[in-house]
N, C-alpha and C positions, 0 to 999 in steps of 0.2 A: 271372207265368205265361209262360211260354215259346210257348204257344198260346191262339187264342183260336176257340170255337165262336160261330157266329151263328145266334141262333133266328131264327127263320124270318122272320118279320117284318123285323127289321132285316133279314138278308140280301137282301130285296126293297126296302127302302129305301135301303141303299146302291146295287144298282144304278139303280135309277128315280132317286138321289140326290134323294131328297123332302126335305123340311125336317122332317120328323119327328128328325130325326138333329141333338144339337146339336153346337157346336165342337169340343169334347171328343173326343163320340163319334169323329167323322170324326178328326181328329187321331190318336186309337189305332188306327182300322182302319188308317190309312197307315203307320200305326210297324210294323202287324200284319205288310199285304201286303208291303210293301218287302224283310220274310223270310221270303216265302212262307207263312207263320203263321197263317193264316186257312182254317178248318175249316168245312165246313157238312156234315149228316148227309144221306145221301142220300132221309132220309125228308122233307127239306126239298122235295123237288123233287116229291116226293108232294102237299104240303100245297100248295105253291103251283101246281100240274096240279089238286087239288080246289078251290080256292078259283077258277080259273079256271072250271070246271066248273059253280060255282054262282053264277058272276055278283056274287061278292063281290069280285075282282080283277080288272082289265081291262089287256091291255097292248097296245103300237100290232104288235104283231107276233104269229103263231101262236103257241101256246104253244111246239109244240117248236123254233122258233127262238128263242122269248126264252130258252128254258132252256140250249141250246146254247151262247148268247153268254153266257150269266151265267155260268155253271157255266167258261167257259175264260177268265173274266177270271184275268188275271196274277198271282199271288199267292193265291191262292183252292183249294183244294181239297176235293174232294168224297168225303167216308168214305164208302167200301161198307157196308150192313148187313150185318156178319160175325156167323157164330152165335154169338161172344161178347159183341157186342153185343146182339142178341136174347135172349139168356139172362141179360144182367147187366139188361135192360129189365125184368122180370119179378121180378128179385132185389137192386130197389134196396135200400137198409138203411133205415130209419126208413118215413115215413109219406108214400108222394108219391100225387097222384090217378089217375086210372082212366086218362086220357086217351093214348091208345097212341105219339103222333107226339111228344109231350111228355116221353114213357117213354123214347122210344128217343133223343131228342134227349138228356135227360141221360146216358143210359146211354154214348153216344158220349163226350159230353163225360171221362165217368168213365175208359172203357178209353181213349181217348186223354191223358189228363192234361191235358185243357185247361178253361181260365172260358170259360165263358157268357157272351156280352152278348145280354140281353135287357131288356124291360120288361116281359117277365110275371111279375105276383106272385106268383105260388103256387111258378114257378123258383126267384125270390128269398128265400121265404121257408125254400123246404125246403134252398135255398144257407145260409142262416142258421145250418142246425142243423149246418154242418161235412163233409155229404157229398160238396159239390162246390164250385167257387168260383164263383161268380157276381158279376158283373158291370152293375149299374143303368144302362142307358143314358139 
């Protein structure tokens, strides 16, 4: 793939750079950023402003400053929710679950032509059946 999307999670452990992330992983994001190639959905910024929200994430800085620094790391790019993403959200093909930020996170993936790297399975599984490529971090 020429591009790569970061579900949400990774996209917060690269910059926190946690050890959740192994050799591998980091290796590819570097191949990724070094051609600007790295995609995050702007409903990522959503999830991780609610996940701040309910004290399931915590960072040493306001949220809108950690999101400002994250989002202009170098190589990194932030997909607008265009209404062809929102409408491909709702008309994935096969069988994906209910969950809306997971919807659109593929569906970006989709109208961009880009893999996934995630470690959620339900991503990976409905990556399985051919509609999108995914990526096992």
């Amino acid at each position: 793939m020429e591009k790569i999307l970061l579900d949400t999670h990774i996209f917060v452990w690269m910059i926190t750079e946690q050890e959740q992330l192994s050799e591998k992983v980091h290796s590819l994001i570097e191949q990724y950023i070094s051609g600007r190639r790295i995609l995050i959905s702007a409903i990522t910024v959503w999830e991780i402003a609610m996940l701040v929200q309910k004290n399931r994430l915590q960072f040493s800085l306001p949220i809108k400053e950690w999101v400002e620094k994250a989002i202009t790391t170098p190589g990194v790019t932030v997909i607008p929710l265009s209404v062809n993403i929102l409408l491909e959200s709702c008309l994935l093909p096969g069988t994906f679950h209910s969950d809306p930020a997971d919807r659109m996170i593929v569906a970006t993936a989709r109208i961009e032509n880009a893999a996934i790297l995630t470690r959620d399975q339900l991503i990976l599984d409905y990556a399985s059946y051919g509609f999108i490529v995914g990526i096992k971090s």
